[in-house]
C-alpha positions as CSV (number, residue, x, y, z in Angstrom):
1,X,145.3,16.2,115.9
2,X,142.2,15.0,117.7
3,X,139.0,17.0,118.3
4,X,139.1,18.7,121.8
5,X,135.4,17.4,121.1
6,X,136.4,13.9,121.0
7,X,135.3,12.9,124.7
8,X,132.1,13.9,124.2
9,X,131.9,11.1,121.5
10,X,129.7,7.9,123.0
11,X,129.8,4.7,121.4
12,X,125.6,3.4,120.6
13,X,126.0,1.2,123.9
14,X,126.8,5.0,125.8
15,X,124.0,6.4,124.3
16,X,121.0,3.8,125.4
17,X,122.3,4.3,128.8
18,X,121.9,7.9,128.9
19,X,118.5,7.6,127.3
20,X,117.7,4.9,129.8
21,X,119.1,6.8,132.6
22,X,116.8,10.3,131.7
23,X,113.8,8.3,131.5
24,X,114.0,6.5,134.4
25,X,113.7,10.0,135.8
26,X,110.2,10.9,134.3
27,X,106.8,10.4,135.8
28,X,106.7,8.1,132.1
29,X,107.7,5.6,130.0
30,X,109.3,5.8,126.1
31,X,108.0,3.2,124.2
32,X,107.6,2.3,120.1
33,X,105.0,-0.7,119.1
34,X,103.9,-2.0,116.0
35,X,101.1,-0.2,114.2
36,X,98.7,-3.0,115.1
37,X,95.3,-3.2,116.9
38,X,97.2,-4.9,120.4
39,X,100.1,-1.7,120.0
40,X,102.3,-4.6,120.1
41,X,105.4,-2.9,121.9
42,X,108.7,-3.5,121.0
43,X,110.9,-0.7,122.7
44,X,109.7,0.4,126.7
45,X,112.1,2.3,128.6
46,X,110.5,4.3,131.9
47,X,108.4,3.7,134.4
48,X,106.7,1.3,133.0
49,X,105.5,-1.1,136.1
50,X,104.5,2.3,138.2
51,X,102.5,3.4,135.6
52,X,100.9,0.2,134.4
53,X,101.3,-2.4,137.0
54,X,103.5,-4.7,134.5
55,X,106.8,-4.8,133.8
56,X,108.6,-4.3,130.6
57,X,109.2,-7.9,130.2
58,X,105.3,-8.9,130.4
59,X,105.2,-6.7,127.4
60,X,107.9,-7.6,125.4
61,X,108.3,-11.0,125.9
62,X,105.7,-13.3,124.3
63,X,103.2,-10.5,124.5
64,X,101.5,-11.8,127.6
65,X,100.4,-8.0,128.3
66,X,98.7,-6.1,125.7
67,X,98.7,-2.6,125.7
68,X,95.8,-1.9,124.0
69,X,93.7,-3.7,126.6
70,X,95.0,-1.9,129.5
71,X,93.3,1.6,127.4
72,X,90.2,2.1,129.7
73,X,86.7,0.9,127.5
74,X,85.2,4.7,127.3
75,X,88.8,5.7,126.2
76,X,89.6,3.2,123.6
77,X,87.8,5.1,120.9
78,X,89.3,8.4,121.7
79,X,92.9,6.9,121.6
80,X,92.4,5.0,118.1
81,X,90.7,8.4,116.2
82,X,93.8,10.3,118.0
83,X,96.2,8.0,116.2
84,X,94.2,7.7,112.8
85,X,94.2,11.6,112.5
86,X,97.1,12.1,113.2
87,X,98.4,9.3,111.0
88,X,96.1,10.4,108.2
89,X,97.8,14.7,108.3
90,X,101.4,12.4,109.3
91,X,101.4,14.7,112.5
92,X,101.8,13.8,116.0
93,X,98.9,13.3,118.6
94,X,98.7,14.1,121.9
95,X,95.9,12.2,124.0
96,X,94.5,11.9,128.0
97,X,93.4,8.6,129.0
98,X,92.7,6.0,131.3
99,X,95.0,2.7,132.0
100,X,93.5,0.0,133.8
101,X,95.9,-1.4,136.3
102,X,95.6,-4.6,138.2
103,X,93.3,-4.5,140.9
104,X,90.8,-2.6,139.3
105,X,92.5,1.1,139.9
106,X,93.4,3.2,137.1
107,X,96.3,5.6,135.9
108,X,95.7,8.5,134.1
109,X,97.9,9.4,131.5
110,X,98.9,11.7,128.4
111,X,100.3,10.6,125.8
112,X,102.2,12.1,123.1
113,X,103.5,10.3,120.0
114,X,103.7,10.2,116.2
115,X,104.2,6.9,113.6
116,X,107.1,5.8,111.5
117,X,105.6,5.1,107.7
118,X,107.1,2.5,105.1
119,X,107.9,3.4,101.9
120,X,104.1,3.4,101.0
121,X,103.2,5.8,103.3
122,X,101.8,3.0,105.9
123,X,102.1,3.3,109.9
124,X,104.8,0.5,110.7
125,X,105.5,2.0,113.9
126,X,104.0,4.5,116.7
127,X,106.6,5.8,119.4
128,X,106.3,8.3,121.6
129,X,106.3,9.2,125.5
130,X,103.6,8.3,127.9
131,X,103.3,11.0,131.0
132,X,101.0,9.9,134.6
133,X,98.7,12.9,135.0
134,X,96.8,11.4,137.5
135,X,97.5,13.9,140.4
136,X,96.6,16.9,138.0
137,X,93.3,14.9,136.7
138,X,92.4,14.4,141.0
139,X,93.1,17.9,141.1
140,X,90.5,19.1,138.2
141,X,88.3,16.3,139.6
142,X,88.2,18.3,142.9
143,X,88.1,21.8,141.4
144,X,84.8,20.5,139.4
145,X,83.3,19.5,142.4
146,X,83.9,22.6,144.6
147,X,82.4,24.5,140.9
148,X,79.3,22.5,141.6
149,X,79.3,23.2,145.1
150,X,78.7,26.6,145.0
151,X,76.8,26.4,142.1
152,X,74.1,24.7,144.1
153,X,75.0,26.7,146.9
154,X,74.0,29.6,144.6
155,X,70.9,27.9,143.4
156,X,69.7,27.7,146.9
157,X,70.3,30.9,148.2
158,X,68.4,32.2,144.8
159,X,65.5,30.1,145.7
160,X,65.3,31.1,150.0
161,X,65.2,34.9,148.3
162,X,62.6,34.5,146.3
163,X,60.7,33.0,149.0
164,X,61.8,36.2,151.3
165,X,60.7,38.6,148.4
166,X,57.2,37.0,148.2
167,X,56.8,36.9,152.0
168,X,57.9,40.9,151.5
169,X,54.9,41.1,148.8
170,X,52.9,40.2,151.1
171,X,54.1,42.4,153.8
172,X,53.8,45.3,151.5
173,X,49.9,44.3,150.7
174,X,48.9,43.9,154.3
175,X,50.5,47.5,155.3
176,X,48.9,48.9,152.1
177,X,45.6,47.0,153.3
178,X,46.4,48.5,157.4
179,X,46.7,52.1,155.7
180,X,43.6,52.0,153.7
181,X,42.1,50.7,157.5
182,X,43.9,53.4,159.4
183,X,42.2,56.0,157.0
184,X,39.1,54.6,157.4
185,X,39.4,55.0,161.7
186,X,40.5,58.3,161.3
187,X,42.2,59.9,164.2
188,X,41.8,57.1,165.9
189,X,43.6,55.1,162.9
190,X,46.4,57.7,162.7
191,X,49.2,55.4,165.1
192,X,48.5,52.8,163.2
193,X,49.2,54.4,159.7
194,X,52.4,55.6,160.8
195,X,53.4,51.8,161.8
196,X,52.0,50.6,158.6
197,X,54.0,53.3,156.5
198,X,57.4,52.1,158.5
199,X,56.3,48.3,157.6
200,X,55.9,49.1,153.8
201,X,59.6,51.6,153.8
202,X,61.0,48.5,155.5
203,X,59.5,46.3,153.0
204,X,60.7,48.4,150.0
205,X,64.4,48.2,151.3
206,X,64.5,45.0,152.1
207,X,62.8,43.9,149.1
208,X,65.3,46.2,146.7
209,X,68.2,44.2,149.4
210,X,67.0,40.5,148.1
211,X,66.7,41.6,144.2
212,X,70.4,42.8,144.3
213,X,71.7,39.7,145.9
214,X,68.9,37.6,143.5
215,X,70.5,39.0,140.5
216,X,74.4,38.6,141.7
217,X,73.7,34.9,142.3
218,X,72.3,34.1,139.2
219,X,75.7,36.1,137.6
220,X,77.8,33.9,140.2
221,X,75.7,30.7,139.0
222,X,76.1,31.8,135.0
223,X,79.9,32.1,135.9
224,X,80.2,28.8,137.8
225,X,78.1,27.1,134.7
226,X,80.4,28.6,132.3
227,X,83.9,28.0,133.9
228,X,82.8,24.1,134.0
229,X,81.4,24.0,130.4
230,X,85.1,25.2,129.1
231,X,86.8,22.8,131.2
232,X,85.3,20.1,129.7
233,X,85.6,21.5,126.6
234,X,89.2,21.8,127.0
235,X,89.6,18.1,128.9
């Protein structure tokens, strides 16, 4: 008697299609290439051309696309220690970085893949699936940017109050100085004591006002500092 699981059975030919078919569906491309310094490829299935700006074919046939110099110069070296850790533990990596596309634009991508050894233990393959992250990268490009924003918003604001609590210093002097004057005149000085009492309670408040928002800036400004020194830790 057959197996009622019989029709799920797909000759190899079945298979490749459905593999092609999900990956066409991805924001990526599956690929294996030789473990060699060009990442020769010898399997690409995905969106290849969106992601790199050549086809399959220009890196397939005859080579005349190389993948490893599409890898963005200042990523290159991140890539390659990536592989070679990962290849050293025989774990997977996973790894952002920049492709160079024609025209000078670039794609940013993550990439996540492991090797296939020989007998010896030797990389003779790396596979794996390469993901375009280049809306989430504009994103954190813009969130770093608004973080600096009001960071140096903050720093000014610091630096206009301390310029408002050494014009209030100077307030506070000159009433103390008026007083000292108004005691002097006697009666005569006793109006003008009064004002110069008001002046220096104003002062006091005002000055106690620009300390509080002094001291919340620089927390808002240690905040902003941090949040963008563990984002680029974690990038």
């Amino acid at each position: 008697m057959k197996s009622r699981y019989a029709h799920d059975a797909m000759s190899a030919d079945d298979q490749d299609s459905v593999y092609q078919s999900i990956s066409r569906r991805i924001d990526g491309f599956l690929y294996r290439c030789r473990s060699d310094t060009s990442f020769s490829m010898v399997v690409m299935s995905g969106a290849v051309k969106e992601i790199t700006g050549y086809s399959e074919k220009d890196f397939l046939e005859g080579r005349r696309v190389s993948y490893a110099n599409l890898i963005h110069p200042d990523d290159a070296t991140v890539v390659n220690d990536a592989i070679k850790k990962a290849n050293a533990k025989k774990t997977n990596w996973r790894v952002d970085y920049r492709l160079q596309k024609p025209g000078g634009k670039h794609c940013w991508v993550t990439e996540s893949g492991g090797a296939i050894f020989d007998e010896h233990g030797e990389p003779l393959f790396l596979e794996g699936l390469v993901i375009n992250i280049s809306d989430r990268k504009d994103l954190e490009a813009e969130r770093r940017r608004r973080l600096d924003e009001v960071g140096q918003t903050s720093s000014s604001i610091i630096s206009e109050t301390q310029k408002i609590l050494q014009i209030l210093r100077t307030l506070k002097m000159l009433s103390l100085n008026a007083s000292i004057e108004a005691a002097r005149a006697g009666e005569a000085g006793r109006g003008f004591a009064v004002v110069a009492d008001k002046v220096k309670e104003l002062a006091d408040e005002t000055g106690e006002s620009a300390e509080t928002i002094t001291a919340l800036m620089s927390e808002l400004k240690r905040l902003v500092m941090a949040e963008s020194m563990a984002e680029s830790e974690h990038h």
